[in-house]
C-alpha positions as CSV (number, residue, x, y, z in Angstrom):
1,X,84.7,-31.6,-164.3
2,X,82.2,-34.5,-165.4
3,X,83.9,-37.0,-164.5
4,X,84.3,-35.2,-161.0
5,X,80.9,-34.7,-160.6
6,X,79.5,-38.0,-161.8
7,X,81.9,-39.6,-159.0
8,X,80.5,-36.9,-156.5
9,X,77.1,-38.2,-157.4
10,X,77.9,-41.7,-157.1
11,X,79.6,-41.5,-153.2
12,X,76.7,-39.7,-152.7
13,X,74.2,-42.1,-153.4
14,X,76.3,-44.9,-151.9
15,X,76.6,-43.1,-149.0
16,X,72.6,-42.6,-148.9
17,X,71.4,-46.3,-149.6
18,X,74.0,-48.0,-146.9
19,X,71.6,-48.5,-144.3
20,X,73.9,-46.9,-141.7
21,X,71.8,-45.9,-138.7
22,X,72.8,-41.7,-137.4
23,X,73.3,-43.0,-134.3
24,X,75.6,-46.2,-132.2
25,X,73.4,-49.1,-131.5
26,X,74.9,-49.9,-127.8
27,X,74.5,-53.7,-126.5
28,X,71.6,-52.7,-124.6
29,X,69.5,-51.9,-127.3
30,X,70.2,-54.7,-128.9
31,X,69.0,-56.5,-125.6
32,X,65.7,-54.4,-125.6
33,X,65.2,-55.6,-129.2
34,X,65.5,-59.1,-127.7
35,X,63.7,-59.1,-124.9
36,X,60.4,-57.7,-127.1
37,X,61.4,-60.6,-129.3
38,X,60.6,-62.7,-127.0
39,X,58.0,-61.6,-124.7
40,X,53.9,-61.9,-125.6
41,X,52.7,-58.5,-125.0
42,X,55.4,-57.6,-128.6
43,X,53.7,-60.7,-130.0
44,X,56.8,-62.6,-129.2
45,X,58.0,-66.0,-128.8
46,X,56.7,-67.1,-126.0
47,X,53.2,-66.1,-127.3
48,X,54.4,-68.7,-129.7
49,X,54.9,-71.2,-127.5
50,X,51.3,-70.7,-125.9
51,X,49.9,-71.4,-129.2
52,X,51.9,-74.4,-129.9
53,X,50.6,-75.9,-126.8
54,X,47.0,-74.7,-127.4
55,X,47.3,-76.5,-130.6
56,X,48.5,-79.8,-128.8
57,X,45.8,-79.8,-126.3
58,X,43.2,-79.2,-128.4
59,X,44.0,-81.4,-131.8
60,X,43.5,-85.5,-132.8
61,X,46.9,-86.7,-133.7
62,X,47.5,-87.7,-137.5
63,X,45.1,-84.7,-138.7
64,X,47.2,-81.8,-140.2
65,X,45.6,-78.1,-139.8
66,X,45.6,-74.8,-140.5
67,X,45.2,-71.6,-138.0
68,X,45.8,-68.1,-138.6
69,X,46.4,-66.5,-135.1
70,X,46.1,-62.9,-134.8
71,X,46.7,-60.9,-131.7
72,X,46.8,-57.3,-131.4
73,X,46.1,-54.9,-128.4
74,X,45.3,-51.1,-129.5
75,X,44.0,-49.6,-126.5
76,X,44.6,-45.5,-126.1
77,X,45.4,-46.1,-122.6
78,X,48.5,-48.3,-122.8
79,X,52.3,-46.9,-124.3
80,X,52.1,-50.3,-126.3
81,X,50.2,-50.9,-129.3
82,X,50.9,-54.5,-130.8
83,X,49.3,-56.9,-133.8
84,X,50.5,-60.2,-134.6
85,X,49.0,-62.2,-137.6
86,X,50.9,-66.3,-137.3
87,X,49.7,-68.7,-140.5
88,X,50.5,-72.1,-138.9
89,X,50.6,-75.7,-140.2
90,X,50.7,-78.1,-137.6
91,X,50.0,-82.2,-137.0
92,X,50.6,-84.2,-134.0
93,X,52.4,-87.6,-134.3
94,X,50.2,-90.5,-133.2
95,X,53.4,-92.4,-132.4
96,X,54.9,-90.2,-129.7
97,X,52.4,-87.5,-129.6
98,X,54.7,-85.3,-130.4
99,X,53.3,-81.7,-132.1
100,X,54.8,-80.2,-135.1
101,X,54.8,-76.7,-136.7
102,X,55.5,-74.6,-138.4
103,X,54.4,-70.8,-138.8
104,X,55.1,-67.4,-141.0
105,X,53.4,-64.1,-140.6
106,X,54.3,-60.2,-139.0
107,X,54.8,-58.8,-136.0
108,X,54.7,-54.8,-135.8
109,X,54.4,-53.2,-132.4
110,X,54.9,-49.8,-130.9
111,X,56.6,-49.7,-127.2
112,X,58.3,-47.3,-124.9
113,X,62.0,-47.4,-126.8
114,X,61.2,-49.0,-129.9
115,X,58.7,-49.6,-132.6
116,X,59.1,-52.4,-135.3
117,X,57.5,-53.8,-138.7
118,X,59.0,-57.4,-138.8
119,X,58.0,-60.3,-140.3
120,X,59.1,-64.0,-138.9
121,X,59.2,-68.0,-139.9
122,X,59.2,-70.0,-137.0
123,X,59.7,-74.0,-136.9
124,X,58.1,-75.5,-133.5
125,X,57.8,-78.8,-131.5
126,X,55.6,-79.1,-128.5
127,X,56.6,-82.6,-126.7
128,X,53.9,-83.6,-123.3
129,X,56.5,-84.8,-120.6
130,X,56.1,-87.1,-118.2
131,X,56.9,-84.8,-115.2
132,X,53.6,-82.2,-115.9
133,X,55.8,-80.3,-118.6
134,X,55.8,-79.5,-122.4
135,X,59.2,-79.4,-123.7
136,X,59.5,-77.0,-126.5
137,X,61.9,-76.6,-129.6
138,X,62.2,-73.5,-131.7
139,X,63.5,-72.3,-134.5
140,X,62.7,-68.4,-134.9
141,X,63.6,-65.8,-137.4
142,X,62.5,-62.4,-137.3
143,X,63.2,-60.0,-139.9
144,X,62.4,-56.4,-141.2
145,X,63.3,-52.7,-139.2
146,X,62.8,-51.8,-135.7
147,X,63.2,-47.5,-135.0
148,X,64.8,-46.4,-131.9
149,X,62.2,-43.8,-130.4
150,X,64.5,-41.7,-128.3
151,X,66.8,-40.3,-131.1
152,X,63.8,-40.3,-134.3
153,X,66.5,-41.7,-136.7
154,X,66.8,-43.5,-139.4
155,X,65.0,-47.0,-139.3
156,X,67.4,-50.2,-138.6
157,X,67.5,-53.5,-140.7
158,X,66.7,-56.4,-138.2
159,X,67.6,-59.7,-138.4
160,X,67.3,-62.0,-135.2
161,X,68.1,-65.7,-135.1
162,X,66.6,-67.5,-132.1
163,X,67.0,-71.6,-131.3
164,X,65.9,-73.7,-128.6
165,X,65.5,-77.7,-127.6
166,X,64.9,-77.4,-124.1
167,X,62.3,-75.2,-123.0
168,X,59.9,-76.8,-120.2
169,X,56.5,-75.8,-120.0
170,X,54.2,-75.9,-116.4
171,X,51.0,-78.0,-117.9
172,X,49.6,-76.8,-114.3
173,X,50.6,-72.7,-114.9
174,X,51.5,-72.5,-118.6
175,X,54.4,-70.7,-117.1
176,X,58.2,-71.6,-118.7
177,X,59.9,-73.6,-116.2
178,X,63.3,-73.6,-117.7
179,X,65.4,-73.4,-120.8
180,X,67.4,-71.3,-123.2
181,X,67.6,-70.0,-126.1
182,X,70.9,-69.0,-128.3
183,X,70.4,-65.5,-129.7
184,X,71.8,-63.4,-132.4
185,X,70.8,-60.0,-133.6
186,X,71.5,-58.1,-136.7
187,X,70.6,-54.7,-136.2
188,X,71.9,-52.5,-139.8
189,X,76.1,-52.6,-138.9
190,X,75.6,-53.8,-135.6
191,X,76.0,-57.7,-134.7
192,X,75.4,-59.5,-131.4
193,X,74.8,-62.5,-130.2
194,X,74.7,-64.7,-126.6
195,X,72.1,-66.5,-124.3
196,X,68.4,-66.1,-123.2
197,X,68.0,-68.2,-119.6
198,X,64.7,-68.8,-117.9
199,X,65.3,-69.0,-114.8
200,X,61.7,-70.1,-113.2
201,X,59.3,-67.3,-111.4
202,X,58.6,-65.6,-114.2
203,X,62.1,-64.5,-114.5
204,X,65.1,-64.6,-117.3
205,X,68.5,-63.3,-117.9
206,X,70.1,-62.4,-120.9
207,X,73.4,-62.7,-121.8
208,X,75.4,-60.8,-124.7
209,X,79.0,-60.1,-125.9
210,X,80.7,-58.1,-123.3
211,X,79.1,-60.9,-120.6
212,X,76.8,-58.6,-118.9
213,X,73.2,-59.7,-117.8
214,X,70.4,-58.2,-119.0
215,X,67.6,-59.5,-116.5
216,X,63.7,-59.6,-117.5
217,X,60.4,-60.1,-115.5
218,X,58.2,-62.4,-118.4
């Protein structure tokens, strides 16, 4: 009978601490996960991008800095409640003027679908072209538990990869131009992964596993 029970106990507990969400995270959550992962009013990437090119306009090459950036929006009036605190380190290269940075700090927002506590490491490079454009390259991680409103479960372990080279940057609008970024998305025992396209206009498309488009205004 003890030995019964202390085996009861143990399934128990390992049944408690897996981290399996109550409910099937479909592909397009995961895509709504993305998309706020990317977009400014979630303190997003391309928020990140707008500070990278801040920084570049407004810094003397061969001078490293420090910034912490910290955007939030709290208003009663809006569904969305964001705040996003970025520690960067950034220098630009007198030889090819080329910025680099780097950047760790949290992102925790509430929307419509989801809310999330994350925290992220990013790795950027913010190029002047000679055709009025910035290209960008990015290396983001974002990382901690996003809860699915709708169904008031369990909280999910995050974990989202994004990388980019190519991302062109109007100087004129400081709107992206084109570019796209490879994606993947841990979400507890859910995996997914594809392709984020600008596609000009202030539109994107994103691409995951089963090939379907997932298409965003930015």
């Amino acid at each position: 009978m003890i030995s019964i029970l202390v085996i009861i106990i143990a399934f128990a507990a390992c049944k408690s601490n897996s981290g399996a969400p109550s409910y099937p995270v479909t592909e397009e959550d995961a895509a709504v996960v993305i998309s706020n992962a990317l977009l400014p009013q979630y303190g997003g990437l391309l928020a990140h991008i707008n500070d990278g090119i801040r920084f570049d306009q407004k810094s003397v090459c061969g001078i490293a800095k420090d910034s912490l950036v910290t955007w939030a929006n709290q208003s009663a009036s809006s569904p969305l409640t964001y705040k996003s605190n970025l520690q960067w380190h950034y220098q630009i290269n007198c030889a090819d003027s080329v910025l680099s940075g780097t950047y760790v700090g949290s992102i925790n927002y509430s929307g419509s679908h989801f809310s999330a506590d994350n925290t992220c490491t990013g790795i950027l490079s913010c190029s002047p072209q000679t055709n009025q454009t910035y290209k960008i390259g990015l290396i983001l991680n974002i990382a901690g538990t996003d809860a699915k409103k709708e169904v008031g479960a369990n909280k999910l372990t995050t974990n989202i990869d994004l990388k980019s080279t190519d991302i062109l940057v109007s100087k004129v609008t400081g709107l992206v131009v084109s570019g796209q970024i490879q994606v993947s998305i841990h979400l507890s025992y859910y995996n997914y992964a594809g392709t984020f396209k600008f596609l000009g206009n202030r539109q994107a498309t994103l691409v995951l596993n089963s090939g379907a488009a997932y298409n965003l205004s930015l």
